[in-house]
C-alpha positions in Angstrom: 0.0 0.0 0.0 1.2 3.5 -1.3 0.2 7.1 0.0 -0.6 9.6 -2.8 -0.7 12.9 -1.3 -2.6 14.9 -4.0 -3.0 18.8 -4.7 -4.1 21.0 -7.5 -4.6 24.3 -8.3 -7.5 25.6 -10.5 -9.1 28.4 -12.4 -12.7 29.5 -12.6 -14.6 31.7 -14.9 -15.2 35.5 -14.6 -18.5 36.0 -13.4 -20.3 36.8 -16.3 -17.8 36.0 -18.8 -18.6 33.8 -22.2 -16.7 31.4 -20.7 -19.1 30.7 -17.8 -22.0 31.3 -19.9 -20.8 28.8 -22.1 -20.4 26.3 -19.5 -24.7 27.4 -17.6 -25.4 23.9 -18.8 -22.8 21.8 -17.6 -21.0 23.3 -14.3 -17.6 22.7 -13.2 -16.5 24.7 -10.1 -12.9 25.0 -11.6 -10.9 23.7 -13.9 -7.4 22.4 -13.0 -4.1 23.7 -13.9 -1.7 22.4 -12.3 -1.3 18.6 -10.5 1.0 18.2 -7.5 1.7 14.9 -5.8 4.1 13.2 -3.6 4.2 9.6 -2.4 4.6 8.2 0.8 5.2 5.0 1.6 3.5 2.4 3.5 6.3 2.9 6.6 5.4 6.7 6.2 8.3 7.8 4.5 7.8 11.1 1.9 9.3 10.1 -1.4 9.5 11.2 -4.8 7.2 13.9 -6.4 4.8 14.6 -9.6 4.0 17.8 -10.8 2.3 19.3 -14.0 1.0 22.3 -15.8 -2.3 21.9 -17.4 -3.3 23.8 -20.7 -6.9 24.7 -19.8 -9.6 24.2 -22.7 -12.9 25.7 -20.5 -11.6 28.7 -18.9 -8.1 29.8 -20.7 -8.1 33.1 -19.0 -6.8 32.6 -15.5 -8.6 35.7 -12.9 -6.7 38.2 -11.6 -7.5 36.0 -7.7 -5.7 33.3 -9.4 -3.0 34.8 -10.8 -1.8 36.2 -7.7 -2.3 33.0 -5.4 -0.3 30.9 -7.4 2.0 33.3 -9.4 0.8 31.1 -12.7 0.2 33.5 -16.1 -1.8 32.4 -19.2 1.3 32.7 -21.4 3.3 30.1 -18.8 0.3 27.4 -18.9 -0.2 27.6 -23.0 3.7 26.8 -23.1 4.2 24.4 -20.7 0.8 23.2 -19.7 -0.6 19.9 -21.6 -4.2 18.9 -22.4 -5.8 17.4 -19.1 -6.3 14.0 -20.2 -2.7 13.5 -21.0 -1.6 15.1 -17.8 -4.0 12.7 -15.9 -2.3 9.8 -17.8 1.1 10.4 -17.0 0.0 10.8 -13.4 -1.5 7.7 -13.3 1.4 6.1 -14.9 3.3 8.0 -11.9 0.6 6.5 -9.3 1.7 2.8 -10.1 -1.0 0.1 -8.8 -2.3 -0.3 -5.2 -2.6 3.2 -3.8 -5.3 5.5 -2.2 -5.2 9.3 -2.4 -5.2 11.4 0.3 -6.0 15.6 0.1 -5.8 18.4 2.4 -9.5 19.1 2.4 -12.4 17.6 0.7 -12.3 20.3 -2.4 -9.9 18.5 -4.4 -11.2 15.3 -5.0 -14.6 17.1 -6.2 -13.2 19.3 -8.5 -10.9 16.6 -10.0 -14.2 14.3 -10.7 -15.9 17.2 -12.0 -12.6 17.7 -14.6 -12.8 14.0 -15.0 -16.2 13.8 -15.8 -16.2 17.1 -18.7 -13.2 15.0 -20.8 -15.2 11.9 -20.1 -12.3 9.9 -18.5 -13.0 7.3 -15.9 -13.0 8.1 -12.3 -13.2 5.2 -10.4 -9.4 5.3 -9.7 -10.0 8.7 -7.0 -11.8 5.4 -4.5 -10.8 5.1 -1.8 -9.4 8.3 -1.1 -9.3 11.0 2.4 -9.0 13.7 3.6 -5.8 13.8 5.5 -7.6 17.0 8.0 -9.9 14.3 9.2 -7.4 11.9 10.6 -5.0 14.9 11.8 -7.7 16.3 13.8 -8.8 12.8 15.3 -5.1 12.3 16.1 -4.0 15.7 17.4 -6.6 17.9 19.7 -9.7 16.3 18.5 -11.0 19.2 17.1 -14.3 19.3 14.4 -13.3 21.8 11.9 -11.2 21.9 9.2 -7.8 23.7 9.5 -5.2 25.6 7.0 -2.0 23.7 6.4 -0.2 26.5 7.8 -1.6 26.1 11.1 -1.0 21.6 10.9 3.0 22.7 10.0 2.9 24.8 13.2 0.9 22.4 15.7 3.6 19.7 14.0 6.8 22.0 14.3 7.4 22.0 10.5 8.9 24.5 8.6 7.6 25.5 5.7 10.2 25.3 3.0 8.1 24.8 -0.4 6.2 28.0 -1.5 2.2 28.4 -0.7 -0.5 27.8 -3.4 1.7 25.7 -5.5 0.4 22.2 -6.0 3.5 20.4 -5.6 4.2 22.8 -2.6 0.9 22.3 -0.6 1.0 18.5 -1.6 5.0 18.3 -0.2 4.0 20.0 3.0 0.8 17.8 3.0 2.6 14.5 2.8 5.0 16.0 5.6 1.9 16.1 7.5 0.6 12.7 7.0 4.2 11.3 7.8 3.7 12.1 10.9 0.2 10.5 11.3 -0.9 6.5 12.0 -2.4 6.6 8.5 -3.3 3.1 8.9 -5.3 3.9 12.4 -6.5 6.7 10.7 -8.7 5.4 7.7 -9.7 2.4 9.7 -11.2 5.2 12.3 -11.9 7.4 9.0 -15.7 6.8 9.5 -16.2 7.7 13.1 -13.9 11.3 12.4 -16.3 12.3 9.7 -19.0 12.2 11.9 -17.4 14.2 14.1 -16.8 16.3 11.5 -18.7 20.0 11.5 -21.9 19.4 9.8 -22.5 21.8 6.8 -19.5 23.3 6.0 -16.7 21.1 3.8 -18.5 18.3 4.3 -18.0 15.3 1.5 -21.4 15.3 0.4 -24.5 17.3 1.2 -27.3 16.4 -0.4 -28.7 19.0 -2.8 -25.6 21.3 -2.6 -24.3 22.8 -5.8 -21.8 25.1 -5.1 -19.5 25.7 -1.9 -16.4 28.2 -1.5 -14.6 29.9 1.6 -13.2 32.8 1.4 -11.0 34.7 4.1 -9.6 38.0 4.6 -12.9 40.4 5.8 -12.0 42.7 8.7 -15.5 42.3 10.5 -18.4 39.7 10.4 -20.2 42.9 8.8 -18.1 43.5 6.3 -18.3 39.6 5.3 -22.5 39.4 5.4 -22.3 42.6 2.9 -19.7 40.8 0.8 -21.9 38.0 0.8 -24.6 39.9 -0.7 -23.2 41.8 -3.2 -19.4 41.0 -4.2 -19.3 37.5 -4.2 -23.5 36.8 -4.3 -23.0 35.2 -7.7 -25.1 32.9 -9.8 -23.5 29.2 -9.3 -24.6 28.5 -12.7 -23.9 31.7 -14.8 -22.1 34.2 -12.7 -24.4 36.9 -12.9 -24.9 38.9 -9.9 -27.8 37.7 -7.6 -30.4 39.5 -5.6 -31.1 38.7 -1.8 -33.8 38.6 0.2 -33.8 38.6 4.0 -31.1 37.0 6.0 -32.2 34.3 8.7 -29.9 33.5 11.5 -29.4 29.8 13.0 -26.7 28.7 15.8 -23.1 28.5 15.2 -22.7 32.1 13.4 -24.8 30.5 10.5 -26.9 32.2 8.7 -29.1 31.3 5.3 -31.3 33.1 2.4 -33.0 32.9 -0.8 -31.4 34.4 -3.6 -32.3 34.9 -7.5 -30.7 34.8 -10.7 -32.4 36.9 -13.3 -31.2 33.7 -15.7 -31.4 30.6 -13.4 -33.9 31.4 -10.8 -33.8 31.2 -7.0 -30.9 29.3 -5.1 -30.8 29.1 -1.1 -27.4 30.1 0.7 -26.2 29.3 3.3 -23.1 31.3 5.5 -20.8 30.0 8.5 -18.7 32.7 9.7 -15.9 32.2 11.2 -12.5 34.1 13.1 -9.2 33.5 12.1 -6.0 33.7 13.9 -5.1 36.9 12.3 -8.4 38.7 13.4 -10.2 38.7 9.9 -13.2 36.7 9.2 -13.2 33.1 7.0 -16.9 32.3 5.4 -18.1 29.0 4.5 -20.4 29.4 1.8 -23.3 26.8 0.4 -25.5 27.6 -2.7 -28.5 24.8 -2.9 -31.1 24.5 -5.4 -34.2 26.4 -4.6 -36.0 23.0 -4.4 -34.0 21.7 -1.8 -34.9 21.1 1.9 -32.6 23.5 3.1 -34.4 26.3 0.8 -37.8 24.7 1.9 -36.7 25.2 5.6 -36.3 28.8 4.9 -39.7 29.9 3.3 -40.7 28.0 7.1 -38.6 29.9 9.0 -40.2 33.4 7.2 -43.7 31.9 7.0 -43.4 31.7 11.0 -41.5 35.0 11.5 -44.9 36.6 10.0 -47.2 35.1 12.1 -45.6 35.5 15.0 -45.4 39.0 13.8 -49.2 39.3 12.9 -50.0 37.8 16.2 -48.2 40.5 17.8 -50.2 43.1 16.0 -53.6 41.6 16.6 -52.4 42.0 20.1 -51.1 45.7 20.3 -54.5 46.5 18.4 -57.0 44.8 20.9 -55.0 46.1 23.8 
């Protein structure tokens, strides 16, 4: 048994652009380029590495966000990158037989069987595969939600020497990581950690989900909530710019509301908001189908909020 510690960069279309109108009928959240991987073996030692550019096809014009995470530019990924099913070959040549995947997160793996799936290549080789958070937590301070890699190297007491947001980077610090775990103990346990796992938010699959992101950096839970909103309240689907109605609060910092597309029609969010170690604000955000339970769970939530309200009124006026 091999350890294939896998990461991946990927770009996503410009809100409105051709590109994601082009692609309203048949979503990917991102499309990959660049692969990273490092194995490690069955005796937990990090070995030797992959990593590939890949020439996008869907969305050839990387967004500004992207650029400056992972330093990548258009020109550098039509020179060196190759098509994705040929980079996806020679990793699996790389691979070998009898190994399992493991990610930092549960993003990867989606977006990969989502790439998989537009070139219509097989996917049964990402099973079995986990997310190396889950057994960290389990076997560290037992905590629920996820964590960045930066804060694993810490709680470990490894230096970072690989640069950030690069696939072969995250994926060498990753396997670093997991070098350090029982790996074994840790996917035979791998059941009983996920239900431990924060409900919601990163989870592997929630039914009726169609879109999830996080995204960091706002000074003040305000500032976030009105992000959500406006800036980043776009249509899963096409990009455009969605209106909102009322925000409902739940426990945990969660909040949820209906939102519409003037293309593709109403969608239900929902928002975790969280505080980072550096004093800004992380939100975990879910977009559902407006026919989903968690959008039917919201027109309750509103239909009650009136007739408590109505009740009150009825009240006020006979008193």
């Amino acid at each position: 048994m091999q350890y294939i510690v896998l990461d991946m960069e990927w770009n996503q279309a410009w809100p409105g652009s051709y590109a994601a109108l082009r692609m309203k009928d048949n979503p990917i959240h991102g499309e990959i380029i660049q692969i990273g991987a490092v194995r490690v073996s069955e005796s937990r030692e990090v070995c030797d590495e992959f990593e590939m550019l890949v020439q996008p096809k869907f969305f050839r014009k990387l967004t500004s966000k992207v650029r400056s995470l992972t330093g990548l530019r258009d020109a550098v990924l039509r020179e060196r990158g190759v098509p994705f099913p040929d980079a996806v070959e020679a990793f699996l040549r790389w691979c070998g037989k009898d190994f399992v995947l493991l990610t930092w997160g549960f993003d990867d793996v989606r977006i990969l069987k989502e790439n998989l799936a537009i070139h219509h290549l097989p996917d049964e080789w990402t099973e079995p595969w986990y997310n190396a958070q889950m057994i960290f937590n389990a076997q560290t301070d037992g905590s629920s939600g996820q964590k960045a890699l930066s804060t694993a190297l810490e709680m470990m007491q490894i230096t970072p020497t690989r640069t950030a947001h690069d696939a072969l980077g995250d994926a060498f610090h990753t396997a670093q990581t997991c070098a350090r775990l029982d790996l074994a103990e840790g996917i035979a346990k791998y059941g009983k950690a996920l239900e431990k796992h924060e409900n919601g938010f990163h989870g592997a699959e929630i039914p009726d989900c169609i879109d999830r992101k996080v995204l960091h950096g706002y000074s003040s839970r305000s500032q976030a909530i009105e992000a959500m909103t406006t800036a980043e309240n776009r249509c899963p689907k096409c990009g455009r710019e969605m209106t909102a109605k009322r925000w409902v609060s739940q426990q945990g910092h969660r909040y949820m509301a209906k939102m519409t597309c003037p293309n593709c029609g109403e969608f239900l969010v929902r928002i975790r908001l969280q505080n980072e170690e550096d004093g800004t604000v992380r939100v975990g955000r879910l977009t559902y189908s407006g026919e989903s339970e968690a959008a039917k769970s919201y027109d309750e939530r509103i239909a009650r909020r009136g007739t408590r309200r109505r009740s009150r009124k009825k009240v006020e006026k006979n008193g």
